[in-house]
Structures are given as structure tokens and as C-alpha cells.
N, C-alpha and C positions, 0 to 999 in steps of 0.2 A: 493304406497308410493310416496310422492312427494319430487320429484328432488331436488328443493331447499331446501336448511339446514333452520331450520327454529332456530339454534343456530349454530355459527360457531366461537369456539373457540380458544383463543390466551392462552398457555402456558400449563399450569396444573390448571386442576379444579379439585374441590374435595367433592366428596358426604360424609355430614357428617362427613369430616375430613380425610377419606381417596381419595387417588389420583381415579380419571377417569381413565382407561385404555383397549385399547383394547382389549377385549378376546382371541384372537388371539396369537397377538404380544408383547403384554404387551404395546405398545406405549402411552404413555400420551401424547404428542404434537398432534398437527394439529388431533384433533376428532371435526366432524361434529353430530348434534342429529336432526333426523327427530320426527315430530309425526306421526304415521304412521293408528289410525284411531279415529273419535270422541271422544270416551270415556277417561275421567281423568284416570281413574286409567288405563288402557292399558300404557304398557311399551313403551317406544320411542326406537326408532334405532340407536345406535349407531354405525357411520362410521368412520374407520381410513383412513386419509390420504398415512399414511406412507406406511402399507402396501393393502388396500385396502378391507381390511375384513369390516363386518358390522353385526351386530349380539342387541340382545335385551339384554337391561340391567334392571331388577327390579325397583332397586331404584331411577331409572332417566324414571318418568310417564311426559303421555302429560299434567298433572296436572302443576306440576313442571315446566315445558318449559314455561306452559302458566305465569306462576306467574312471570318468570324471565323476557319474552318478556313485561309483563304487569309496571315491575319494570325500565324498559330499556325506554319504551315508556315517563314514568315522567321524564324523566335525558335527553332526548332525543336534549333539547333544548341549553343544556350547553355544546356550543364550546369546550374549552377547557380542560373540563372534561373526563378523561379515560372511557375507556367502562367495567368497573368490576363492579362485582353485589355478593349481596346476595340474595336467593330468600328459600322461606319457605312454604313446601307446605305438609299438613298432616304428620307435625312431622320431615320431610324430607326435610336437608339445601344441596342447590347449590351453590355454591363460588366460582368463577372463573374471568375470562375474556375474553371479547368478539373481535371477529378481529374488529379493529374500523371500524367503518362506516359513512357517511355521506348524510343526507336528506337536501330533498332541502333547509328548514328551515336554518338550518344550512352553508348549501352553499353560503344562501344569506349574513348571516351574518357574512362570511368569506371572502367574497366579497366587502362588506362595509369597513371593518376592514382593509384593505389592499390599499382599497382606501383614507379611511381618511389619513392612517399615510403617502401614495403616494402624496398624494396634495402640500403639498407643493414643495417639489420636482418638479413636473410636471406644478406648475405654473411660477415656477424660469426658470426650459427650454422653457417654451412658453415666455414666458418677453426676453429670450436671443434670442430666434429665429426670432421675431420681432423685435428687435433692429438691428440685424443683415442684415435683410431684408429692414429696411427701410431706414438705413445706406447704403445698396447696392443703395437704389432706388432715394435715394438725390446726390449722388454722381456727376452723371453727369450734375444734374442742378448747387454742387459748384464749379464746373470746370466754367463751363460759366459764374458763378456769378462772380467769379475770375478773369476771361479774361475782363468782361466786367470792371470793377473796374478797374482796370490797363490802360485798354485804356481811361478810362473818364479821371483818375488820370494824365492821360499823356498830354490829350487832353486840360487839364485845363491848367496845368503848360506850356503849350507851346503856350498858350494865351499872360500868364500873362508873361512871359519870350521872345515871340519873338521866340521860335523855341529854346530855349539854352540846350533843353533834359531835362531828370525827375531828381528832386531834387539830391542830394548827388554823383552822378554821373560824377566827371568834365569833358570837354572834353580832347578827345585825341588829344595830341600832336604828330603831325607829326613825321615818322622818319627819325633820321640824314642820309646821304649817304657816311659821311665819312667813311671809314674802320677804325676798332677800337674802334672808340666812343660810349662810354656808357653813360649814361643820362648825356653829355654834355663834357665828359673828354675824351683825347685821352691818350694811354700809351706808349712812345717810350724808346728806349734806346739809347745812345747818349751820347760822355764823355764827354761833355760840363759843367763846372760848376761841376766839378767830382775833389773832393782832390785829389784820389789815382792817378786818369789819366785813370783808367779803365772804361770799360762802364759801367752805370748805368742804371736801370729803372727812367723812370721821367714820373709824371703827368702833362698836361697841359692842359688848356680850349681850345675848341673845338670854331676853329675861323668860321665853317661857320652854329653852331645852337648854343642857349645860353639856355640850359636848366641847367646849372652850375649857371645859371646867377639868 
């Protein structure tokens, strides 16, 4: 008899309306059905999973298997279609469902399917990863584009000006050495010119810079 299940069962099947079950055990889940030799009408094998018995069953012939395998084989090409069958073979109906499977046919075209609806997707990451990349690889030439710009810019205006620095920039004004003086004011205190006679704070311009002025 040969090893491989030549049906491998998903759920409850049912010959003729009643449930498949092991002789055994009674299990209807996880039954495998071998054919076990040439002839149609010769009984197939049926194997329980559950508990491991395997015994012949009548109404389930290599006839049957074949009609169900032959049934399976037309559908074989529809992705997204279940694997359940009916099959009808000398009066004798199989109804069930098969553990799904996958042929290459089918592989391929699960494969396509996953690709079309991935594309776009995967052209948006390549478009971000080369921007990315070529953002990195400019980078350093606009550093120098930039330096280089600023010193022409510099280099003009200090033509045209005589050396007087770049545009908007005025120059700096020395700083005072007086103690106290702030952009040209000194602050003392002093009752001078005081109603009450107490000391006062007073502002006065700063006699030796004139930035007051």
C-alpha cells in the first residue's frame, strides 16, 4: 500500500450522507484514504489519525478516490477556492473536504498577487531611499557651494567698498575704558542738583567716547 494518502481529509466527510469514521475509534476528524490496488471496485484504506488504526471500508473504492482526485484536479487552478468536493462514482456520493494544498500553478500565482498589490509600496521605499542617498551625497558639495558664495560675496563688496566688511554688518565701535559707561552714559551718584539734599543716581554723557552723541 502506498504511504502517501492519495486523500487527506479536512473535517467530516460523508459517504452517502452518513459520517466517515474510523472502525476503530469511531473518529471522523483527520482520516487519511489510501488505494491500496489497481482495481475500481477494490476497497480503499482507510487511516485514522487520531488513533492510528487503518482498516477497509466498502463504500469508499479506488473508483471513488479516483473520481474525487479527478474532480480536484479541474478546481485545482482556483487560488482562492476551498478544497471540498463532491464526487459520484457507481451510485456512490463522497462530500467532504480536503487539507488544502498547493501546486506550483498556484504558487505562482500567489506570488504575482502579492507582488502586484506590494509595488507600489516598494516603489515609494526605493524613491525614499534614493532621495535619501543622494541628499547624503550633495551635501558636502553644498557646504562648499556655500563657503565658496560668501567668500566671492565678500570679496566683491570689499572692492566696491574699500575693505568696509559685507553689507548690513556695521562696524564695531571701539570700547569705552571708562568704568561705568555704557553705550556712552556714565551713572553716578552725587547730591548735586538734588531737591531733598540726598544722594541721587544721575546720568551724564561720557566725556572721553561719544556714542551718546
Amino acid at each position: 500500500m502506498n504511504t502517501d494518502a492519495d486523500l487527506k481529509l479536512l473535517g467530516v466527510a460523508e459517504v452517502n450522507g452518513r459520517p466517515l469514521a474510523c472502525a476503530q475509534c469511531g473518529n471522523t476528524f483527520s482520516l487519511e484514504v489510501h488505494k491500496r490496488t489497481v482495481f475500481e471496485t477494490a476497497a480503499a484504506w482507510v487511516c485514522c489519525l487520531s488513533c492510528g488504526h487503518g482498516g477497509e471500508d466498502q463504500a469508499v473504492t479506488n473508483g471513488l478516490v479516483d473520481a474525487v482526485l479527478a474532480g480536484w484536479a479541474n478546481r485545482q487552478k482556483d487560488v482562492a477556492g476551498r478544497d471540498q468536493f463532491t464526487a459520484e462514482w457507481r451510485g456512490i456520493v463522497l462530500a467532504g473536504e480536503l487539507v488544502p494544498t498547493l501546486d506550483l500553478y498556484q504558487a505562482a500565482v500567489a506570488v504575482k498577487a502579492v507582488h502586484e498589490g506590494a509595488k507600489p509600496h516598494v516603489k515609494r521605499w526605493w524613491r525614499g531611499k534614493k532621495r535619501v542617498a543622494k541628499d547624503r551625497a550633495k551635501a558636502p558639495w553644498r557646504a562648499v557651494k556655500a563657503k565658496v558664495t560668501v567668500a566671492a560675496v565678500g570679496a566683491a563688496w570689499d572692492m566696491q567698498t574699500g575693505g568696509a566688511g559685507l553689507p548690513g554688518k556695521p562696524a564695531r565701535m571701539p570700547r569705552c575704558r571708562v568704568q561705568g559707561c555704557r553705550k556712552g552714559w556714565v551713572t553716578i551718584t552725587t547730591r548735586v542738583h538734588s531737591d531733598t539734599g540726598k544722594k541721587q543716581q544721575k546720568r551724564i554723557r561720557c566725556a572721553v567716547c561719544d556714542r551718546a552723541g
